[in-house]
C-alpha positions in Angstrom: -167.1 -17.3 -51.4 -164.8 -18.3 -48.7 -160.9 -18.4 -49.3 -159.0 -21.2 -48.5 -155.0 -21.7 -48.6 -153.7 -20.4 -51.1 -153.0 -22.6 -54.1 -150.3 -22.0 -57.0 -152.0 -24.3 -59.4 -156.2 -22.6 -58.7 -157.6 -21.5 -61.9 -158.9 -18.8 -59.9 -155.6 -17.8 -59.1 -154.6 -18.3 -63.3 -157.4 -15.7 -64.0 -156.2 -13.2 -61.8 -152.6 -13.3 -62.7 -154.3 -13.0 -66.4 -156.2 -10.0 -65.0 -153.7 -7.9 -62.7 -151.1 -8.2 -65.0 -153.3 -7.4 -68.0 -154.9 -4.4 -66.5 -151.0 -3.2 -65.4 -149.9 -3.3 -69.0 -153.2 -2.6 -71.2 -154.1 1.1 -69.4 -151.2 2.7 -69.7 -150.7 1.1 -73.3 -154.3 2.2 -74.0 -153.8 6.0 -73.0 -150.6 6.3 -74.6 -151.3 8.1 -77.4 -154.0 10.4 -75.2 -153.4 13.7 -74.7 -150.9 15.7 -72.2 -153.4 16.9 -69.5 -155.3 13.0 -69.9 -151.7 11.5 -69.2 -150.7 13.8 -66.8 -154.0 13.8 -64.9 -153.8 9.8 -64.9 -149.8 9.7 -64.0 -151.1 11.8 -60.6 -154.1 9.6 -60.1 -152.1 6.8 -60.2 -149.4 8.1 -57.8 -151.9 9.1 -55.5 -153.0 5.3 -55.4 -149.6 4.1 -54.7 -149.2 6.7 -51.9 -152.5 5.8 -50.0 -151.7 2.2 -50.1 -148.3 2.1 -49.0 -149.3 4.5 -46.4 -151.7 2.3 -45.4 -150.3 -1.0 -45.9 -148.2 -1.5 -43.1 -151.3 -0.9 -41.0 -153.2 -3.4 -42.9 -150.9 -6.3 -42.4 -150.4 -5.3 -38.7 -154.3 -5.8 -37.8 -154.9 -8.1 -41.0 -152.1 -10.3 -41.1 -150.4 -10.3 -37.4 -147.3 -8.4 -38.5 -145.3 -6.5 -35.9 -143.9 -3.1 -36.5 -140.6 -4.2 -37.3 -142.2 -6.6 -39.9 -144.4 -4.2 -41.6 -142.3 -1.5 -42.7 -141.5 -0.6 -46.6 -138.4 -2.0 -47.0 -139.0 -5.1 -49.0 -137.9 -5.1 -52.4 -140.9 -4.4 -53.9 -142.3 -2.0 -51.7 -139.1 0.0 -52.3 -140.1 -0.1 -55.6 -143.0 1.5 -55.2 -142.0 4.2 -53.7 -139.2 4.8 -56.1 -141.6 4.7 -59.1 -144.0 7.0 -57.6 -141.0 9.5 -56.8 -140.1 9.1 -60.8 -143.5 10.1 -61.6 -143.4 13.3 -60.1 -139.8 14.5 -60.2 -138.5 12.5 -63.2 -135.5 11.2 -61.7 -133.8 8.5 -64.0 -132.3 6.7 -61.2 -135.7 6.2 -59.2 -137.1 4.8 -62.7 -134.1 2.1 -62.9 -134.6 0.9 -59.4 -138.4 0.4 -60.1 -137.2 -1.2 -63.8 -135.3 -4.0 -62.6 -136.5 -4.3 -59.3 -140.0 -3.7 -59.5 -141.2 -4.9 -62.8 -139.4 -8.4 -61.7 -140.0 -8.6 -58.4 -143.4 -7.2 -58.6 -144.3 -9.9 -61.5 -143.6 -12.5 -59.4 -145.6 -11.6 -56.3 -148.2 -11.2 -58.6 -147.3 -15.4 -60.0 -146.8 -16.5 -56.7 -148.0 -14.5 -54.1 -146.8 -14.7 -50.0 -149.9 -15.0 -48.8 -151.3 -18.0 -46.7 -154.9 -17.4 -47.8 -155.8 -17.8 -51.5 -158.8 -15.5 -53.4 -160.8 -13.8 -52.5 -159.3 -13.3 -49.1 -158.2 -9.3 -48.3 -154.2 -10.2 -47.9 -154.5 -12.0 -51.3 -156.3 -9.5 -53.0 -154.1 -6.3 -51.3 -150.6 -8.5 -52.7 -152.0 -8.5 -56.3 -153.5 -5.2 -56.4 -150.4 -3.8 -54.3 -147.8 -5.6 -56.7 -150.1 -5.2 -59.6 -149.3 -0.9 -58.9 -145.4 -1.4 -59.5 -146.2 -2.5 -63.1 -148.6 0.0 -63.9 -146.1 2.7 -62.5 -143.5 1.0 -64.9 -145.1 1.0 -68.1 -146.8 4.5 -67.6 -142.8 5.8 -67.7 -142.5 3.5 -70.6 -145.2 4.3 -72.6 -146.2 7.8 -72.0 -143.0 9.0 -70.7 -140.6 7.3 -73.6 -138.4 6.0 -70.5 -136.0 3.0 -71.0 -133.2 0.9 -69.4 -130.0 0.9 -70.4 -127.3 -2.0 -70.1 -125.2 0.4 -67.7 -127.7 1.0 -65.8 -128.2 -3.1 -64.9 -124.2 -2.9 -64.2 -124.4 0.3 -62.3 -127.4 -0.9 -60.0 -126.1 -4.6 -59.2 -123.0 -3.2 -58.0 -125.4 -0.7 -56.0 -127.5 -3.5 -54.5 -124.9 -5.5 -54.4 -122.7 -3.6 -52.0 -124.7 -1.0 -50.9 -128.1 -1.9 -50.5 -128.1 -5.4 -50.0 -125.4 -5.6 -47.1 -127.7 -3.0 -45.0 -130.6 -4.9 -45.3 -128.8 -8.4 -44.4 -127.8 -6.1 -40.9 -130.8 -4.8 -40.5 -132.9 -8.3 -40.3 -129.8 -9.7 -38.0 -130.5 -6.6 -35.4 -134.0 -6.6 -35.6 -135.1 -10.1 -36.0 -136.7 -9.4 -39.7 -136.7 -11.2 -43.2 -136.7 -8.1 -45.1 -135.7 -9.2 -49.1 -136.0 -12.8 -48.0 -132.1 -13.2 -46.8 -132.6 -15.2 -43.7 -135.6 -16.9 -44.6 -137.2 -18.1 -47.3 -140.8 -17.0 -48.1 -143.7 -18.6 -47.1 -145.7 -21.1 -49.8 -145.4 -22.1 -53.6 -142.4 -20.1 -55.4 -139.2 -20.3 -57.3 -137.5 -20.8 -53.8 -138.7 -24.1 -52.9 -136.0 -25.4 -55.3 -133.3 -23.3 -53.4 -131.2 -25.3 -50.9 -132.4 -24.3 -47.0 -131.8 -21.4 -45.6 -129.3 -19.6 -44.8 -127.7 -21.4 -48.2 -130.8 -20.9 -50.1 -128.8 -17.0 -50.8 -126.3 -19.0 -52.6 -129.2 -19.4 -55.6 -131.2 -16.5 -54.3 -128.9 -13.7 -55.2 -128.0 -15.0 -58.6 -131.4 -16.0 -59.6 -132.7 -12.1 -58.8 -129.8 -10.8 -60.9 -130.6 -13.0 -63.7 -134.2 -12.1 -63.9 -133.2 -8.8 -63.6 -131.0 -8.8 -67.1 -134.2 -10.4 -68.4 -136.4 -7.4 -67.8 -133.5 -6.1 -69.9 -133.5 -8.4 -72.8 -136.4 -6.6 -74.7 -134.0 -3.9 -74.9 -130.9 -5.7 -75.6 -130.9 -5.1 -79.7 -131.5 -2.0 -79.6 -128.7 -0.6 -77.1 
């Protein structure tokens, strides 16, 4: 099967949101109520996964998808993410769990909907964003389920403020000194997402900004009753 541009609106592309998504939430629900050395064994597998591919990813979209150094290193939102849910895994930190949380699970779920790539299934750039993105979630809902971990509304108002002013004015000066698009601030991404109804760039931040911190306090929301 040869891929061809990617396309929102492919069943194909249906199917494997279906499927990535499903396979992110339904193992970690499945084992939940397995034992301590299956969970732990699993929670270690699983970190192990995360590590190899984001060790490995920037080289795959260097010689796979024509990135430059500056282009391909982990500090997109989501690949942030990743690393701060694997670091939760292992040392337990709260704070590398709320990051992932709000960040991740959002972020990462809508990679996985609408994917940057230019080629469509089964192409290897499609197939490394989903299963890449699809990680994140997994990582998530194994501190969920087998690790009773939750958010907390203070811990939406104590990261905004983080991002806000910490995190997201580094990032803005990092892509004006080295010519990146690092969290999408100077540039919106490439094909079908929630951005094309955002005004152009650089104004599309105007929506942008409000927009992530609103889906944000949705990953919240199954929470909300019982804070």
């Amino acid at each position: 099967m040869t891929a061809e541009a990617f396309n929102l609106l492919d069943p194909i592309h249906f199917l494997n949101v279906v499927f990535f998504i499903g396979v992110a939430v339904g193992i970690p629900f499945a084992l939940k109520d397995s034992s301590r050395q299956t969970k732990n064994i699993f929670r270690y597998v699983l970190v192990a996964a995360i590590l190899y591919h984001e060790i490995s990813n920037p080289f795959f979209k260097i010689t796979e998808r024509d990135f430059d150094w500056w282009d391909a290193m982990p500090l997109h939102m989501c690949a942030f993410s990743t690393w701060c849910i694997a670091a939760y895994l292992v040392t337990k930190v709260r704070a590398f769990f709320v990051f992932a949380y709000f960040w991740g699970l959002t972020g990462g779920s809508m990679s996985i909907l609408t994917p940057d790539t230019v080629l469509g299934f089964p192409s290897p750039e499609y197939l490394d964003t989903m299963y890449g993105h699809a990680l994140i979630l997994v990582g998530v809902f194994t501190a969920i389920f087998h690790m009773h971990e939750r958010p907390y509304l203070k811990d939406y108002r104590n990261l905004m403020l983080v991002t806000t002013f910490v995190f997201l004015p580094m990032i803005y000066i990092f892509n004006l000194n080295f010519a990146t698009n690092y969290w999408f601030l100077l540039e919106k991404p490439h094909g079908d997402n929630i951005m094309n109804f955002f005004p152009e760039a650089p104004y599309h931040l105007i929506a942008l900004i409000p927009a992530a911190y609103a889906f944000a306090f949705l990953a919240y929301l199954p929470y909300f009753k019982r804070n």
